[in-house]
N, C-alpha and C positions, 0 to 999 in steps of 0.2 A: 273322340275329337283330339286335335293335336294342341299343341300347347306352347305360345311362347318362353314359358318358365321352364328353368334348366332339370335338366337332370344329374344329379348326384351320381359318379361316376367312380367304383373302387372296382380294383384289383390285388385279392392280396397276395397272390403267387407271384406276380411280377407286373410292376407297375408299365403302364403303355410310353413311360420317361425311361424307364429300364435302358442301363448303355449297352449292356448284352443283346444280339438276334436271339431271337427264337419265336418256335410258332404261337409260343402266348403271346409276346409281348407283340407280333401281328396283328392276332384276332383281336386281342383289346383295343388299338389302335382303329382297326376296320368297324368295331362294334362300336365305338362312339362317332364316327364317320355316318355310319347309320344309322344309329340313332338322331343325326340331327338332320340328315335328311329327309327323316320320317316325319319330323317338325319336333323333336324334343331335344334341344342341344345340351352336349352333355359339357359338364365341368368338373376335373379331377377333384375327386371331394378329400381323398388319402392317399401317401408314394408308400404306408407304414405297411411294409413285406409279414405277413406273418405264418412265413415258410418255415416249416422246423425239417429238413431232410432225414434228420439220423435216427428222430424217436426219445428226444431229449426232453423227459415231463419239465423239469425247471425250468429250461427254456419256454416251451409252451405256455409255461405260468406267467412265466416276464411277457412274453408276446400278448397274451391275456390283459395283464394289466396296462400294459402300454396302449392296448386297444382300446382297453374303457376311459383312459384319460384322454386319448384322440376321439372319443365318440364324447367326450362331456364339451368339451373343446369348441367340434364341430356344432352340437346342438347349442351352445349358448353363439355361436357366429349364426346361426342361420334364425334364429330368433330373433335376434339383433338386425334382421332385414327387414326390408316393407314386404308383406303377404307375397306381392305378386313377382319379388325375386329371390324367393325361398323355393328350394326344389322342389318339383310336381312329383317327384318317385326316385326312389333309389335302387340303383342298378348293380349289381357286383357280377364282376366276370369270374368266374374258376373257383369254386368252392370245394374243395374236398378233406380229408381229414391232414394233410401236410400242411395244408393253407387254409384253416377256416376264415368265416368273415367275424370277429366279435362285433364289427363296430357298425354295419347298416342294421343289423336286426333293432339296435339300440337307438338309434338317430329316427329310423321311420317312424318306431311307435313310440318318439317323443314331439314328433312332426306330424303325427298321425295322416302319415303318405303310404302308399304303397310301395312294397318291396319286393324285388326282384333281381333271380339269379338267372344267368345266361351258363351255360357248361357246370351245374353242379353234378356229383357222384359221390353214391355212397355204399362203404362199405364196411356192413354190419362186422367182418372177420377183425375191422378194426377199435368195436366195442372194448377191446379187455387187450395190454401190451403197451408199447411203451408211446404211440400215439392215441390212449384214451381220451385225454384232455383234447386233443382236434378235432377227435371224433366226437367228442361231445359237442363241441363247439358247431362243429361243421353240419350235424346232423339240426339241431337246434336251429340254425340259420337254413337250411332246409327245409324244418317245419313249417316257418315264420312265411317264409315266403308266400307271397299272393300269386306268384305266378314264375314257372322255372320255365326258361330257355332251353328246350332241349337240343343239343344238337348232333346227336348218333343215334342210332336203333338200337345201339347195345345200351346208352346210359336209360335210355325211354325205358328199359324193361325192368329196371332198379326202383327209379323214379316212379312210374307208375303204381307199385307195388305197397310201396309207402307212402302214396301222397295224401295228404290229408284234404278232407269234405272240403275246405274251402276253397284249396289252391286249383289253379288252372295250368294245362301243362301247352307252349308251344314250341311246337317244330321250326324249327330256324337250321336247317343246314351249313356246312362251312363255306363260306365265301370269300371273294377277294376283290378286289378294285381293277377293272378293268384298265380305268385312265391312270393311273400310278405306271402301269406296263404302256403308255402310250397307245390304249384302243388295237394292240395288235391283232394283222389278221393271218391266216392260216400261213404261217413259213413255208414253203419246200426246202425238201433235204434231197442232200447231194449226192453225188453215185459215191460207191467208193467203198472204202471199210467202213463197219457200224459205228456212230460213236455212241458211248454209253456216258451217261452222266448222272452223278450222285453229287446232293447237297445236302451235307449235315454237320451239323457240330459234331465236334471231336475232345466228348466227356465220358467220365467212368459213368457206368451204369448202361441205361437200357441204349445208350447212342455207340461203346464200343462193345456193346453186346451186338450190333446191327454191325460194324465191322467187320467183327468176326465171322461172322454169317457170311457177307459178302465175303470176304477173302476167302470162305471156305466154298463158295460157291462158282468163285471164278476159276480156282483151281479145275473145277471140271469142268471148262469152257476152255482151257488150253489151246486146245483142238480147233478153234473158232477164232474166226478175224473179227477183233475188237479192240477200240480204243475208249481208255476210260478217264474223264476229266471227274475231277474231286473237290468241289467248294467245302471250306468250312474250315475252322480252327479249332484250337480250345488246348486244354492241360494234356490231353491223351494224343495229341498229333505224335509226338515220335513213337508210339507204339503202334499207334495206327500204320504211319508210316513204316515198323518193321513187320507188322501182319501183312502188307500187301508189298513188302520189299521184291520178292519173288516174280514179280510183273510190273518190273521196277519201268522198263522199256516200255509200255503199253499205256501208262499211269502217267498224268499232268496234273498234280496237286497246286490248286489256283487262292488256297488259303481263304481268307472270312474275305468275302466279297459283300461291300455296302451298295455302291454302285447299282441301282438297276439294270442301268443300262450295258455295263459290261455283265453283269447275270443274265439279261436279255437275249446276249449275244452266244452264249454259251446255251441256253434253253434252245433257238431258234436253229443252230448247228446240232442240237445231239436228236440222234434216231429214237436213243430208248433211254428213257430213266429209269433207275433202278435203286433199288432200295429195302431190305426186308422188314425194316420198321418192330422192330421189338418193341413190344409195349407200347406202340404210339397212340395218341389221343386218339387222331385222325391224319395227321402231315399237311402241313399247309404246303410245303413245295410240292406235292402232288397237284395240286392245282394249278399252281403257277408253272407246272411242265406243259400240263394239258392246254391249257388259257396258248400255248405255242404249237398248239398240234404235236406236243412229243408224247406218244403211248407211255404207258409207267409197266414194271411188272413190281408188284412188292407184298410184301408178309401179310396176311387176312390176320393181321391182330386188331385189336381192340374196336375203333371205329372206323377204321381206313378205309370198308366197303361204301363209307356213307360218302365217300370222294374221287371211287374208282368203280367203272363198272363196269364188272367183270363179264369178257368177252365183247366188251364193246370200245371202251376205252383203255382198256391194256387188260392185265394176269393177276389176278390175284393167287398169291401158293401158299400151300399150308405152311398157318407160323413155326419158325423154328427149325424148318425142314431143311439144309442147304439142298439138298436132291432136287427136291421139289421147286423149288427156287433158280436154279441152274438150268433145269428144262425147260421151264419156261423162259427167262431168257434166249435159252437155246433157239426156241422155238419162233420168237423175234428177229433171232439174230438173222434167222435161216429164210424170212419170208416178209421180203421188203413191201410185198402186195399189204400184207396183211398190217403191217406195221404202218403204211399212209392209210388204211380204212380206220384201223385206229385213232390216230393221230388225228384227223377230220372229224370223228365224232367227238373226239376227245375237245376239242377247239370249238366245237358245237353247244358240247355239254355245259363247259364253262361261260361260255360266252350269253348264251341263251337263258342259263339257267341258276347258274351260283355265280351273280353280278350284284357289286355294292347294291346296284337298282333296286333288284327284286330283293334284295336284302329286306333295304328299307320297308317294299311297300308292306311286305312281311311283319314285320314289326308294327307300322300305322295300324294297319288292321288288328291288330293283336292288343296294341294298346287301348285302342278304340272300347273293344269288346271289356277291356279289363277293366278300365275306367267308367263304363256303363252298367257293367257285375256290380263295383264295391260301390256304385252310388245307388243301385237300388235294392 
């Protein structure tokens, strides 16, 4: 059943207030979106980050403790309400060993509600080194949980493998909000040369790791009439900017666009998105290319196939390969037929099928079931 009582709502990789884009601070946004149109409205229960990047145990231990005085905190504020607006369950988005949760494992079984993770992963390699303490943590809130949000096929095979007798696992795919993009419907693109479009932050790590890639990728598309537009900012833009100096003329760098509607404009004009995605979650811009009919081609890393399907809605190339990444492109670039078949399924796929809508009803049902387990 659904429930007028709030739901408890943490993020500790990046809060959904977060001033930074990124595709966390999306999904977390969209995941309390949908959860209240499932009938559980959710309310930021903590903004407290307890992202450790570099592997710093000290740190980890301050974030630890700061967790549990933010979880003693929370629990004497939520006892201090009337029964029926104290939270029905608590939610945490993105659990992994960089960002565990300390602080819902400790609020629910002081509330004795059920707890639930949406996107956790776990990784045993990270048992012993210098994020043990996350990993403990992370794995621990893991355990705890009544029921994990799955959303890729690669996390499900992790999750699965460890889950404990009592917990329940559901599939929830990535999604996005249709009416946020104004309910758009399938664009036509223009005769002409292709245009290619990439949107991403511009940070060290796995994001000018994906630069690189791409710049080394476009090099062997010389040969091919292409124009490429580049949303995004961050600390790495002038390098980025000198990795792709070389097709300096081809290149319109459009910097961190808030805007949707000028994002809009720029999805709804480009032929092909492109992107090799090192390390990504999944890419929420991959959706939001497709939600415009734009085909994607990009790197088969991590969970990106659970948002791209491959041969129908663009290319998936082996990760890490610029070769393999280039030809297909190529291969785009070269066959405008195949690029609107795409692009029509692609605007199908999302439209039909990863919508806040079906988001939610996903989750009603889900909760339904979970709340009818732990009562009997």
């Amino acid at each position: 059943m659904s429930t007028s009582r709030p739901v408890a709502f943490y993020a500790p990789l990046k809060s959904p207030n977060h001033p930074s884009p990124s595709g966390d601070r999306t999904m977390a946004r969209l995941l309390m979106k949908a959860l209240g149109k499932a009938g559980y409205p959710a309310l930021l229960a903590s903004e407290l980050r307890s992202l450790d990047k570099a592997g710093d145990p000290s740190l980890q231990e301050r974030l630890r403790q700061g967790s549990m005085t933010a979880a003693e905190g929370l629990i004497a504020h939520y006892r201090a309400l009337p029964p029926e607006s104290r939270p029905a369950l608590w939610f945490t988005y993105h659990v992994y060993y960089k960002a565990p949760d300390w602080i819902g494992p400790r609020v629910a079984d002081a509330l004795d509600i059920p707890y639930v993770v949406a996107e956790g992963s776990r990784a045993a390699r990270r048992a012993h080194g210098p994020w043990a303490l996350g990993h403990e943590g992370a794995e621990a809130a893991l355990d705890r949980a009544d029921a994990i949000v799955v959303m890729t096929a690669q996390d499900r095979t992790a999750l699965e493998a460890a889950r404990p007798a009592h917990q329940i696992l559901i599939d929830l795919p990535p999604f996005i909000d249709r009416t946020e993009w104004g309910n758009p419907a399938l664009a036509p693109r223009a005769d002409g040369e292709p245009r290619l479009l990439t949107v991403a932050m511009m940070r060290d790590g796995d994001k000018l790791a994906s630069y690189h890639l791409l710049a080394a990728s476009l090099e062997k598309l010389r040969h091919l009439p292409w124009t490429l537009d580049i949303v995004g900012g961050g600390e790495a833009r002038s390098e980025v900017e000198k990795l792709l100096a070389p097709f300096a003329q081809r290149i319109r760098f459009h910097g961190q666009i808030e805007s949707k509607a000028d994002l809009r404009a720029l999805y709804e004009q480009a032929d092909l998105f492109v992107w090799p995605a090192v390390n990504e979650a999944y890419g929420m811009v991959f959706l939001e290319a497709q939600l415009f009919g734009c085909p994607v081609v990009a790197g088969a890393n991590g969970g990106v196939a659970s948002v791209i399907r491959h041969e129908e809605t663009g290319l998936l190339a082996t990760p890490g390969d610029a070769d393999a990444f280039a030809q297909s492109v190529a291969a785009l670039i070269g066959d405008r037929d195949r690029r609107s078949r795409f692009g029509a399924s692609a605007h199908r796929f999302v439209s039909e099928e990863r919508d806040l809508e079906h988001a939610a009803v996903w989750l009603r049902t889900a909760f339904q079931s979970l709340f009818a387990e732990i009562a009997s």
